[in-house]
PQR file of N, CA, C, O and H, with PARSE charges and radii, in Angstrom:
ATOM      1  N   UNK A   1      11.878 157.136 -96.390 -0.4000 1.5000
ATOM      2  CA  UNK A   1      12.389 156.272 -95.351 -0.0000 2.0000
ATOM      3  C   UNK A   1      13.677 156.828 -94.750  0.5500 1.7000
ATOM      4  O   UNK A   1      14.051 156.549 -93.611 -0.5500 1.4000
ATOM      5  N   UNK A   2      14.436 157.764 -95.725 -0.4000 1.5000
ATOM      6  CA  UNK A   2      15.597 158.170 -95.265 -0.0000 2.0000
ATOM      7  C   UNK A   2      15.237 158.860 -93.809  0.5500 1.7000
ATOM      8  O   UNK A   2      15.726 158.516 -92.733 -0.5500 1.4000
ATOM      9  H   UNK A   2      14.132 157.991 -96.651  0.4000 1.0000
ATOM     10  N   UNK A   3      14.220 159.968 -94.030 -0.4000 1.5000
ATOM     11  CA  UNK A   3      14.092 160.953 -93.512 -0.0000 2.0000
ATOM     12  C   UNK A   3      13.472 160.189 -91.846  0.5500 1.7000
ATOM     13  O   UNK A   3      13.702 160.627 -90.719 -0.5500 1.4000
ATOM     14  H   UNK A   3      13.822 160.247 -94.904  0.4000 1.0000
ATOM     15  N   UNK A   4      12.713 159.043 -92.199 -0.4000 1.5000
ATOM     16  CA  UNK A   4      11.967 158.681 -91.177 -0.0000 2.0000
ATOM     17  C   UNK A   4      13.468 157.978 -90.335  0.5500 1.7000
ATOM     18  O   UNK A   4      13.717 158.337 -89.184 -0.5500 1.4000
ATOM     19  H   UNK A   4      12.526 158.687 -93.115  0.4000 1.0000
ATOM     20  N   UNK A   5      14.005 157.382 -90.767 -0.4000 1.5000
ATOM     21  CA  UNK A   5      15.482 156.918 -90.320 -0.0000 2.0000
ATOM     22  C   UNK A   5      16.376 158.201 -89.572  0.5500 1.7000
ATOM     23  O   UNK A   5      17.191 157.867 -88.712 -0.5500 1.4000
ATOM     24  H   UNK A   5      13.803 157.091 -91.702  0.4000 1.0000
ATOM     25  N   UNK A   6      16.263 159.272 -89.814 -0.4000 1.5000
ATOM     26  CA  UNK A   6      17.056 160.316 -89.366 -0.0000 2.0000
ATOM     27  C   UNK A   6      16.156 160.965 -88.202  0.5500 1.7000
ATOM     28  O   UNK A   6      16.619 161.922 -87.583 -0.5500 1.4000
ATOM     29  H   UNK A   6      15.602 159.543 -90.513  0.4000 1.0000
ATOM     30  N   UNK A   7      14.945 160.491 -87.907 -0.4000 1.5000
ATOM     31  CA  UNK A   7      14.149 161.032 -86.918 -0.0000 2.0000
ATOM     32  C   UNK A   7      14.112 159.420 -85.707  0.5500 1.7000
ATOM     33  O   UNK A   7      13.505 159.277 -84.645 -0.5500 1.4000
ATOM     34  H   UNK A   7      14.569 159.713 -88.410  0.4000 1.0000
ATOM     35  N   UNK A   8      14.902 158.579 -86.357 -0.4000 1.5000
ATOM     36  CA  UNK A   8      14.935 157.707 -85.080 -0.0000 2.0000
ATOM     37  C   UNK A   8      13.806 156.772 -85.022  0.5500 1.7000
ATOM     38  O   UNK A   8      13.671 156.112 -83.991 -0.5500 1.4000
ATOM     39  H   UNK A   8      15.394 158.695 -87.220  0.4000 1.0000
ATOM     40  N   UNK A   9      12.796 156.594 -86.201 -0.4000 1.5000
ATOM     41  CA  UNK A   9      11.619 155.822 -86.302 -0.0000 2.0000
ATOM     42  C   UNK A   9      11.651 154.878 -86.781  0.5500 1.7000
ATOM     43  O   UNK A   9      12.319 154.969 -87.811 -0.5500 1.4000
ATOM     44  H   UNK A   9      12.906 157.130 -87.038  0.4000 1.0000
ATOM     45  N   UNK A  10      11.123 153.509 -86.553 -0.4000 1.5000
ATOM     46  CA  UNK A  10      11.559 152.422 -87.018 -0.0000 2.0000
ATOM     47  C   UNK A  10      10.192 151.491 -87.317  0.5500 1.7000
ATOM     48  O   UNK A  10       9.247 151.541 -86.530 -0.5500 1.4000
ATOM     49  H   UNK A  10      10.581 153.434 -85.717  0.4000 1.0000
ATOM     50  N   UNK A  11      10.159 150.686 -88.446 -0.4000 1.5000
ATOM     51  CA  UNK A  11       9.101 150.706 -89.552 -0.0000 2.0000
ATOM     52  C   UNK A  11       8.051 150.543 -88.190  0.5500 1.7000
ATOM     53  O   UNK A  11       7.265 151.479 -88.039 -0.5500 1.4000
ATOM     54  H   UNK A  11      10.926 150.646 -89.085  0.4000 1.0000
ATOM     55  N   UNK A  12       7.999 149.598 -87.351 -0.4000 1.5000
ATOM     56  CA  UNK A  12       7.298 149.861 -86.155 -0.0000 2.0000
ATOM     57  C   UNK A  12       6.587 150.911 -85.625  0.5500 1.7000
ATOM     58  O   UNK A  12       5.361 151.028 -85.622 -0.5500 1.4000
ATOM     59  H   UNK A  12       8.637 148.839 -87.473  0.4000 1.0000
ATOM     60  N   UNK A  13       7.539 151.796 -85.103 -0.4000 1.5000
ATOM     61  CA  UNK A  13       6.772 153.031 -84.875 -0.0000 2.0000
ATOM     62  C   UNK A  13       5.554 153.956 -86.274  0.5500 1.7000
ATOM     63  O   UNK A  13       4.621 154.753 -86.168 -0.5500 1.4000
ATOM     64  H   UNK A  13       8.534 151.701 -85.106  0.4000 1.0000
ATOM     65  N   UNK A  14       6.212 153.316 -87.398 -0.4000 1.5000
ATOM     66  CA  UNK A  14       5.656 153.946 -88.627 -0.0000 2.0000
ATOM     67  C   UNK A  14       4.457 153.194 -88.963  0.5500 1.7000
ATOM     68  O   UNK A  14       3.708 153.817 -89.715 -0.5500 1.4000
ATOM     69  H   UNK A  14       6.970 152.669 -87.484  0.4000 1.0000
ATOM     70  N   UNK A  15       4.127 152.235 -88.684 -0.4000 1.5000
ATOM     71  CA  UNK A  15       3.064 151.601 -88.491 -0.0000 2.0000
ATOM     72  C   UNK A  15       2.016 152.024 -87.512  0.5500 1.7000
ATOM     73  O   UNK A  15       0.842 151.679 -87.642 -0.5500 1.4000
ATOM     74  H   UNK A  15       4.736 151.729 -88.073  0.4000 1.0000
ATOM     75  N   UNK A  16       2.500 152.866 -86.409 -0.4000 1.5000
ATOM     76  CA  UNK A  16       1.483 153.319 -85.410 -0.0000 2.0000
ATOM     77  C   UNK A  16       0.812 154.827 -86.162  0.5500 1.7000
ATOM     78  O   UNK A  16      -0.185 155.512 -85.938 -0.5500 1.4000
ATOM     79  H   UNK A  16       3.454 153.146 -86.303  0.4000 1.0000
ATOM     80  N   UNK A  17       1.500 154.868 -86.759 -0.4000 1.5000
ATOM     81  CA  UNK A  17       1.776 156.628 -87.174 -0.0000 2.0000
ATOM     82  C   UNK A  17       0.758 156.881 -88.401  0.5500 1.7000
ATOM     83  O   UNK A  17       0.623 155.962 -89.208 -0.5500 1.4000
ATOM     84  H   UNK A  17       2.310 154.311 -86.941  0.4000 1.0000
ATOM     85  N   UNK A  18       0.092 157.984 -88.571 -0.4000 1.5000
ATOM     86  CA  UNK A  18      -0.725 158.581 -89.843 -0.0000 2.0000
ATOM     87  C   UNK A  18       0.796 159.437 -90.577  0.5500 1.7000
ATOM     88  O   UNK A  18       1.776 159.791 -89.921 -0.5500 1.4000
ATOM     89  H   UNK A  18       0.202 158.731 -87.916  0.4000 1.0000
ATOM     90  N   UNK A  19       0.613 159.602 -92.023 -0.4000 1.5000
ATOM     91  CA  UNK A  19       1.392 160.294 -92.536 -0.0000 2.0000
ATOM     92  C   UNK A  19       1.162 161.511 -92.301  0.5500 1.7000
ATOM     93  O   UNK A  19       2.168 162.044 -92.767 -0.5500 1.4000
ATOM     94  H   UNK A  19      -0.183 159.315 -92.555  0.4000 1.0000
ATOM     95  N   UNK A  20       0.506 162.340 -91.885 -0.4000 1.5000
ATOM     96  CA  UNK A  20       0.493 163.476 -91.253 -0.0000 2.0000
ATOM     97  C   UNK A  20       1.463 163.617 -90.047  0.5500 1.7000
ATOM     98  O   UNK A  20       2.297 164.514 -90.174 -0.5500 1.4000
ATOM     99  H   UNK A  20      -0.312 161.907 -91.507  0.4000 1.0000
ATOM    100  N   UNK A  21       1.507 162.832 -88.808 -0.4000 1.5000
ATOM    101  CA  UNK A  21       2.227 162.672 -87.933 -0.0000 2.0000
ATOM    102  C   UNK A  21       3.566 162.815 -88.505  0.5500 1.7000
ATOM    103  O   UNK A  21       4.403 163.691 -88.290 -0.5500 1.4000
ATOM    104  H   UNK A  21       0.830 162.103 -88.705  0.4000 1.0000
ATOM    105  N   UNK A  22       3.615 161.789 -89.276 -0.4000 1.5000
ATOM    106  CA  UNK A  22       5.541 161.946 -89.965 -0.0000 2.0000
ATOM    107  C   UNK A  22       5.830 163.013 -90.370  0.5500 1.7000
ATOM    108  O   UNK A  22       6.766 163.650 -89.888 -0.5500 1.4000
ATOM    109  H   UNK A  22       2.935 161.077 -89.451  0.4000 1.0000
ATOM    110  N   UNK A  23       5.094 163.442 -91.340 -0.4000 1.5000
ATOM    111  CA  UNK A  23       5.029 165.133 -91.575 -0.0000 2.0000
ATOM    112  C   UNK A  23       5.343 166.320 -91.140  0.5500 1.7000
ATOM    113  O   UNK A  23       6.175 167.144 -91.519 -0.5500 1.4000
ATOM    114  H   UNK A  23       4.334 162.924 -91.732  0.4000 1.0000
ATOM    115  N   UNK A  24       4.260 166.304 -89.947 -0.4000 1.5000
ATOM    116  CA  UNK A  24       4.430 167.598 -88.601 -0.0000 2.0000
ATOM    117  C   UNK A  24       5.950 167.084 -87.655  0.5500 1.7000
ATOM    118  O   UNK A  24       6.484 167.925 -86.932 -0.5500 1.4000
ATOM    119  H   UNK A  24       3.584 165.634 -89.638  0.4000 1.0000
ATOM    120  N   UNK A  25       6.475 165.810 -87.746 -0.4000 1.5000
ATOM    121  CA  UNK A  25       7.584 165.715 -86.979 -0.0000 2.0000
ATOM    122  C   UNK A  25       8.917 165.727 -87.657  0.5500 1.7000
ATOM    123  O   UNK A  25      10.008 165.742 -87.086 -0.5500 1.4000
ATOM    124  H   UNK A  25       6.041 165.127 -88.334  0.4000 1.0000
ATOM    125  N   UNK A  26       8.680 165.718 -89.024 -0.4000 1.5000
ATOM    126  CA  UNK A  26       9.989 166.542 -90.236 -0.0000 2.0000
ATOM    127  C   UNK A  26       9.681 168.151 -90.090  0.5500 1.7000
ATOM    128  O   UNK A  26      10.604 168.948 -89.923 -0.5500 1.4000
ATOM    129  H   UNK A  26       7.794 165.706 -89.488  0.4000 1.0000
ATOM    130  N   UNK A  27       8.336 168.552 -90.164 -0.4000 1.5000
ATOM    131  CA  UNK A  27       8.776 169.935 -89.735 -0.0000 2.0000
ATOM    132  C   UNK A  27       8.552 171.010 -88.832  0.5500 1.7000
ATOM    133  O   UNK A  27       8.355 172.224 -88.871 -0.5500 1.4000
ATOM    134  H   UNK A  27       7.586 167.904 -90.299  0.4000 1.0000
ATOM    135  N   UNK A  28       8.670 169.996 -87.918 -0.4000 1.5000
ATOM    136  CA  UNK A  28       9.078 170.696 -86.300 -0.0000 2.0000
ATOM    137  C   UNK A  28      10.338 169.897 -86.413  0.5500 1.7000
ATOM    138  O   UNK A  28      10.544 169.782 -85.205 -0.5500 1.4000
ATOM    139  H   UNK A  28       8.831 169.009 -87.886  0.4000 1.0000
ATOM    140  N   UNK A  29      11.357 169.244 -86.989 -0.4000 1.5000
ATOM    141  CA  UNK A  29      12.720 169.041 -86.992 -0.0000 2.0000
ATOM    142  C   UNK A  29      13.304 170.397 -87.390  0.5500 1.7000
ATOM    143  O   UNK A  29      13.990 171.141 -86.690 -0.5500 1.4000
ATOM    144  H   UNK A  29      11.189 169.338 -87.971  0.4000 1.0000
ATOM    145  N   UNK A  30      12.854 170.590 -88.780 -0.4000 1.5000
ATOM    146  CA  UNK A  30      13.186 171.839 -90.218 -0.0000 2.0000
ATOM    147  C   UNK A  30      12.903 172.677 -89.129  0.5500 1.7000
ATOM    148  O   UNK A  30      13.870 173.431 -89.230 -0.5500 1.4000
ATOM    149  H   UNK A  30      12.296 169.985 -89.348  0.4000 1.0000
ATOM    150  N   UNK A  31      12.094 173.206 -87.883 -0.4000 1.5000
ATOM    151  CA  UNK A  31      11.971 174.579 -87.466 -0.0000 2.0000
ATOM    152  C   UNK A  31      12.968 174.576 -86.110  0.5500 1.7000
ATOM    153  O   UNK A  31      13.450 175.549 -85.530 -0.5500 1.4000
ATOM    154  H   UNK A  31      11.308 172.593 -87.800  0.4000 1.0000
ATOM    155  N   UNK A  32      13.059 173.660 -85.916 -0.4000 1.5000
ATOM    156  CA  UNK A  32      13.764 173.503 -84.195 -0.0000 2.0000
ATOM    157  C   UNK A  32      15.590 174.308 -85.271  0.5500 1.7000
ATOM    158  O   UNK A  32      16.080 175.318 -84.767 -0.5500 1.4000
ATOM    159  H   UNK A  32      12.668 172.869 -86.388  0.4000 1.0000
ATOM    160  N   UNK A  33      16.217 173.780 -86.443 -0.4000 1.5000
ATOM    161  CA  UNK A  33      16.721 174.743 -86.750 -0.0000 2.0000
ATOM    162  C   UNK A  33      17.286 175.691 -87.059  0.5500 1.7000
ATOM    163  O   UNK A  33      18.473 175.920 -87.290 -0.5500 1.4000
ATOM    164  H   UNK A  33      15.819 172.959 -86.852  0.4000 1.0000
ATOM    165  N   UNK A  34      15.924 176.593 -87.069 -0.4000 1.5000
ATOM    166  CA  UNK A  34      15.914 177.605 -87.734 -0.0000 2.0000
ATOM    167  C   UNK A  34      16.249 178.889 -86.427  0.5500 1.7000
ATOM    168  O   UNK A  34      15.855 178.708 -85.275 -0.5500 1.4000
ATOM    169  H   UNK A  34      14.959 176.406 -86.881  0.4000 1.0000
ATOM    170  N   UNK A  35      17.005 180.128 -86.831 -0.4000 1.5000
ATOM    171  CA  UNK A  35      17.389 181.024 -85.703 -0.0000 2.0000
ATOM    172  C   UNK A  35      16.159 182.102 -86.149  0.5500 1.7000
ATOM    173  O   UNK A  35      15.926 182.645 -87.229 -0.5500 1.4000
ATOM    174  H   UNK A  35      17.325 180.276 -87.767  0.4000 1.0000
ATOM    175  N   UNK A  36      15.360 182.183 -84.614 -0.4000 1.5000
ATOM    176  CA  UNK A  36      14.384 183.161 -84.849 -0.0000 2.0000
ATOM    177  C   UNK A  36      14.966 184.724 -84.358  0.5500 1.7000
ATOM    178  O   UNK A  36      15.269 184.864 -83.173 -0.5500 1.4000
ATOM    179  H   UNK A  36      15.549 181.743 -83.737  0.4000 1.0000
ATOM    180  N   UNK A  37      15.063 185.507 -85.002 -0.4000 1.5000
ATOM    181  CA  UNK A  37      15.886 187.000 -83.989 -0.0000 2.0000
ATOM    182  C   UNK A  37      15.023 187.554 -83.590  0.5500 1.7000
ATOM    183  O   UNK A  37      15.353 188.739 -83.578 -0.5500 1.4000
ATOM    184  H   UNK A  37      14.817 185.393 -85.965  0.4000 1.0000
ATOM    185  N   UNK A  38      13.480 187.376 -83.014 -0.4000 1.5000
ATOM    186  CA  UNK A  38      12.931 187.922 -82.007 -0.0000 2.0000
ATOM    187  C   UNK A  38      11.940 186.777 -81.196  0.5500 1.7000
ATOM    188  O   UNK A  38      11.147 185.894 -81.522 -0.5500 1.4000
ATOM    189  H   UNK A  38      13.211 186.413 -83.024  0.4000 1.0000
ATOM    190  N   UNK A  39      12.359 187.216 -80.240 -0.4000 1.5000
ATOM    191  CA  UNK A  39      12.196 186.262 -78.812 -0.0000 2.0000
ATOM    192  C   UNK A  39      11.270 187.417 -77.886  0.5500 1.7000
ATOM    193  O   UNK A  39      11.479 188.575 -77.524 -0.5500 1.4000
ATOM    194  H   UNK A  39      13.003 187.933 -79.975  0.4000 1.0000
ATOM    195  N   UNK A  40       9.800 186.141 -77.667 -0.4000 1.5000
ATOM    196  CA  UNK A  40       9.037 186.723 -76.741 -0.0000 2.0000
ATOM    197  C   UNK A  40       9.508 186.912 -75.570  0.5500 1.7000
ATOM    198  O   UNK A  40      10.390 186.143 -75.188 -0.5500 1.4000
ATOM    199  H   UNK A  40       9.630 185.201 -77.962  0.4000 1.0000
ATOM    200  N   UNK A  41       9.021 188.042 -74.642 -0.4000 1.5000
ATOM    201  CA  UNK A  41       9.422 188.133 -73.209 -0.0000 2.0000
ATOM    202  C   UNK A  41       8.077 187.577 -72.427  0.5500 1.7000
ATOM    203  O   UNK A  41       6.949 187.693 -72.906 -0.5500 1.4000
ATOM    204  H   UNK A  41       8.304 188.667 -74.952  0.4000 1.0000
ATOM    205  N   UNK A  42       8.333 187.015 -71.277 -0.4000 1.5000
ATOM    206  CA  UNK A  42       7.171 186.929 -70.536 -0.0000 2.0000
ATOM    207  C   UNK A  42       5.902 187.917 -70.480  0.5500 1.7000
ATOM    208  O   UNK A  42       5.967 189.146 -70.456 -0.5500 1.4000
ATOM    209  H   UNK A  42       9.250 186.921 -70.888  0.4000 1.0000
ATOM    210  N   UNK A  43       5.099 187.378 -70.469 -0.4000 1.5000
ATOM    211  CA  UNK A  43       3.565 188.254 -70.778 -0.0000 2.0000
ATOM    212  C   UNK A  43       3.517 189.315 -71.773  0.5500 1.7000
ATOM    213  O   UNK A  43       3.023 190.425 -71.573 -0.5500 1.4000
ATOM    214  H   UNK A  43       5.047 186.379 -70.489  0.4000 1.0000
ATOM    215  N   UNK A  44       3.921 189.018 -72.584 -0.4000 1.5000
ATOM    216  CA  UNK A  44       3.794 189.970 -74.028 -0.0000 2.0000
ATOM    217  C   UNK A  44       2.881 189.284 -74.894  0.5500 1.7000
ATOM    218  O   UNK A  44       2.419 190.101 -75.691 -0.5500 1.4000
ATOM    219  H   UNK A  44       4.323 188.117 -72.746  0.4000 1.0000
ATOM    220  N   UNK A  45       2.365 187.982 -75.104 -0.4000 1.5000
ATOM    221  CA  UNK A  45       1.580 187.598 -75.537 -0.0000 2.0000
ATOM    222  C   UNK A  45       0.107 187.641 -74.693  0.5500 1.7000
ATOM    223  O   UNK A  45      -0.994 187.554 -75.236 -0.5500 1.4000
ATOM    224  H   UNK A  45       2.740 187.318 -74.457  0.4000 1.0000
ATOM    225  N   UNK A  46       0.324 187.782 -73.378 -0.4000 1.5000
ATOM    226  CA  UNK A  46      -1.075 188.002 -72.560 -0.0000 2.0000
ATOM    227  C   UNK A  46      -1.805 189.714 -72.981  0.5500 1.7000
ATOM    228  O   UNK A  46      -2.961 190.098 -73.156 -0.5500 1.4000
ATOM    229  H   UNK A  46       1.219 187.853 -72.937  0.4000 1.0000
ATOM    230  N   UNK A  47      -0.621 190.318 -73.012 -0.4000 1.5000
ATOM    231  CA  UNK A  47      -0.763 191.747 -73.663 -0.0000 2.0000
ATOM    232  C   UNK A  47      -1.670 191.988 -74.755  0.5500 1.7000
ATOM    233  O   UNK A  47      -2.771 192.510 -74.929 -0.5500 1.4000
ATOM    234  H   UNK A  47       0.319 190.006 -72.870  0.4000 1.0000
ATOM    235  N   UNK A  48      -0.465 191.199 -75.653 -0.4000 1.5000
ATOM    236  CA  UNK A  48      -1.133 191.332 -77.069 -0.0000 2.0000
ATOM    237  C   UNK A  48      -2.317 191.293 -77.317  0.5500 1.7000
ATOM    238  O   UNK A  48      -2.952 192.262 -77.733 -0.5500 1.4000
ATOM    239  H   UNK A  48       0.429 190.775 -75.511  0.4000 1.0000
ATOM    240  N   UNK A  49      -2.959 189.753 -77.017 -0.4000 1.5000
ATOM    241  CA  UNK A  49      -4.406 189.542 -76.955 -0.0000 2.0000
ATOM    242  C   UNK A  49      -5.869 190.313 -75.924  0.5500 1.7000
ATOM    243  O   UNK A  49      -7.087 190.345 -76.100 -0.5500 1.4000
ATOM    244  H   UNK A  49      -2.443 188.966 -76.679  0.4000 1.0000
ATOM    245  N   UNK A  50      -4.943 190.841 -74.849 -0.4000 1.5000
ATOM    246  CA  UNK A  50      -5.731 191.801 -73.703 -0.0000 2.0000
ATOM    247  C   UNK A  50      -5.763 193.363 -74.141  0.5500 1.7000
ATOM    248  O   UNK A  50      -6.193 194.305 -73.475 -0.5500 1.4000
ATOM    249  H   UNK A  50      -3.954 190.815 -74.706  0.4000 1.0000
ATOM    250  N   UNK A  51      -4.964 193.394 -75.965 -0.4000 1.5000
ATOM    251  CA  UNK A  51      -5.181 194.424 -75.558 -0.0000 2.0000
ATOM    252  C   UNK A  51      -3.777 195.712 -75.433  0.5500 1.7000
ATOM    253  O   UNK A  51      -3.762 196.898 -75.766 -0.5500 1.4000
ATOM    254  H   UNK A  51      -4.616 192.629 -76.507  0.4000 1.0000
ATOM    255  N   UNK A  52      -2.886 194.973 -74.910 -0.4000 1.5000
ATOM    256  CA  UNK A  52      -1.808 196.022 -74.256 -0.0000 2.0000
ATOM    257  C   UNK A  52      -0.918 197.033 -75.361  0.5500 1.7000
ATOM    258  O   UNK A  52      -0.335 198.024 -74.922 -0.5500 1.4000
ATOM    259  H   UNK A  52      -2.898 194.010 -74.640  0.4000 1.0000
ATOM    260  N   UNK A  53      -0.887 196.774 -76.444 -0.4000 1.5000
ATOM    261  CA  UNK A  53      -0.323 197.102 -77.567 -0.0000 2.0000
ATOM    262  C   UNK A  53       0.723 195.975 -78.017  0.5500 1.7000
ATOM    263  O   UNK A  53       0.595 194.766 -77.826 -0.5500 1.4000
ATOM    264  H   UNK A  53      -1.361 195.969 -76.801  0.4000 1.0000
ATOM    265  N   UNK A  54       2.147 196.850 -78.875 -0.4000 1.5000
ATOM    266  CA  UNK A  54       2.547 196.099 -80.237 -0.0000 2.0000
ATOM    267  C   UNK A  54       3.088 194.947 -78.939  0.5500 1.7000
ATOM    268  O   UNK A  54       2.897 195.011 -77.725 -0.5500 1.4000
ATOM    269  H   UNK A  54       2.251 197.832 -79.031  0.4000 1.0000
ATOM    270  N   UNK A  55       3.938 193.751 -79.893 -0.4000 1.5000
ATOM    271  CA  UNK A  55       4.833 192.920 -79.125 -0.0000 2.0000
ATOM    272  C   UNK A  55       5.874 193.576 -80.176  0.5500 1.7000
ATOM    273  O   UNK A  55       5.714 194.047 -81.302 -0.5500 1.4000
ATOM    274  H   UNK A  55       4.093 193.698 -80.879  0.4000 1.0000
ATOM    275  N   UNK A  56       6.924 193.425 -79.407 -0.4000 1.5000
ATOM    276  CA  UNK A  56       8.580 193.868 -80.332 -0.0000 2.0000
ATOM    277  C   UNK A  56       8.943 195.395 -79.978  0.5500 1.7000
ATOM    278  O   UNK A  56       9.956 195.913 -80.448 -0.5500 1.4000
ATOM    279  H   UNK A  56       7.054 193.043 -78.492  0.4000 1.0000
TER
END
């Protein structure tokens, strides 16, 4: 309950909610974060999958 309290949810909203939902929205909190040190550039992922070689 702590945790659901620190995400702004109130027994209400937790009533609409599957515990999965609460779940995936503690950790997309835990990743928002986290510092990633490599950052896609535009169309490097269209690459990747087409084909173009490495990303990075």
């Amino acid at each position: 309950m702590l945790r659901c309290t620190e995400l702004g949810l109130s027994h209400g909203d937790l009533e609409e909610m599957t515990m999965g939902m609460v779940y995936d929205m503690l950790i997309e909190r835990a990743n928002d974060q986290e510092k990633y040190p490599l950052k896609g550039q535009p169309g490097t992922l269209k690459n990747f999958f087409a084909g173009g070689g490495r990303i990075g």
